[in-house]
C-alpha positions in Angstrom: -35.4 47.2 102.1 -33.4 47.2 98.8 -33.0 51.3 99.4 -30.8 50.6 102.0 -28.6 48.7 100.1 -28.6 51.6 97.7 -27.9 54.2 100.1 -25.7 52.1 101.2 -23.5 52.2 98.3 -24.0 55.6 97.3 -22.6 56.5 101.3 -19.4 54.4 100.0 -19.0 55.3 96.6 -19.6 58.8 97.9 -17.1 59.0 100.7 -14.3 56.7 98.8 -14.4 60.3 96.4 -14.2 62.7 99.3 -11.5 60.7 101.0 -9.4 61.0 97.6 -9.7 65.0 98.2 -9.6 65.0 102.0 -6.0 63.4 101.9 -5.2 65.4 99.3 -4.5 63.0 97.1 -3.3 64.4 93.9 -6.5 65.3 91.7 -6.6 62.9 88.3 -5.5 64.2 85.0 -7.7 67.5 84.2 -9.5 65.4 80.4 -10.5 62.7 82.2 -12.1 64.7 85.3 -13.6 66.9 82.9 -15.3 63.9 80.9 -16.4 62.2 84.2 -18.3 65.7 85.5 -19.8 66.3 82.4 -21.2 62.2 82.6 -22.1 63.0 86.0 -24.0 66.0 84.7 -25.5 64.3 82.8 -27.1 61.1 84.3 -27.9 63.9 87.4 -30.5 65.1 85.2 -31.6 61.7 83.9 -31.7 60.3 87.3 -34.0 63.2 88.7 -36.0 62.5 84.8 -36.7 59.3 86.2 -37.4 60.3 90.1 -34.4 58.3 91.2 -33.7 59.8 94.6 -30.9 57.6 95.0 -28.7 58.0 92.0 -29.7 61.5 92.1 -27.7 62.3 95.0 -25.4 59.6 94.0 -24.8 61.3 90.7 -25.2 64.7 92.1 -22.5 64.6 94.6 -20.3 62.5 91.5 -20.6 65.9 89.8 -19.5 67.6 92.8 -16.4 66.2 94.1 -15.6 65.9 90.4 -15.7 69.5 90.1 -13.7 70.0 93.3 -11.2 67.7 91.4 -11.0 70.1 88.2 -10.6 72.5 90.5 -7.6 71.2 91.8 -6.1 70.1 89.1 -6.4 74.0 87.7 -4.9 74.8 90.8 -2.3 72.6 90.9 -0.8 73.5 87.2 -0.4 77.4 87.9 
């Protein structure tokens, strides 16, 4: 029972980030994107450490969209 209300909040945190980059939104400043992937990163490979499907994908998709966003912000400064 208390997995759904962890997949439950990964589906929101989750999708509050790709909303952000599917309105195109301007991306955040480029330090602190970077800083927030490389935590992601990071707690990605704790998280599957500790066999924590949940914040895996959580954290995972975290690193993800916060890649898309340094992408972006690349782009957007040429």
């Amino acid at each position: 029972m208390i997995e759904i209300v962890g997949i439950l909040g990964l589906v929101l945190i989750a999708g509050g980030w790709a909303l952000t980059i599917i309105r195109r939104s301007p991306p955040p400043p480029l330090d602190l994107t970077v800083v927030y992937f490389l935590g992601s990163a990071a707690l990605t490979i704790y998280a599957v450490w500790e066999r924590d499907p949940i914040f895996t994908v959580l954290n995972a998709l975290s690193s993800a969209l916060s890649f898309a966003n340094i992408v972006r912000a690349l782009y957007h400064k040429r």
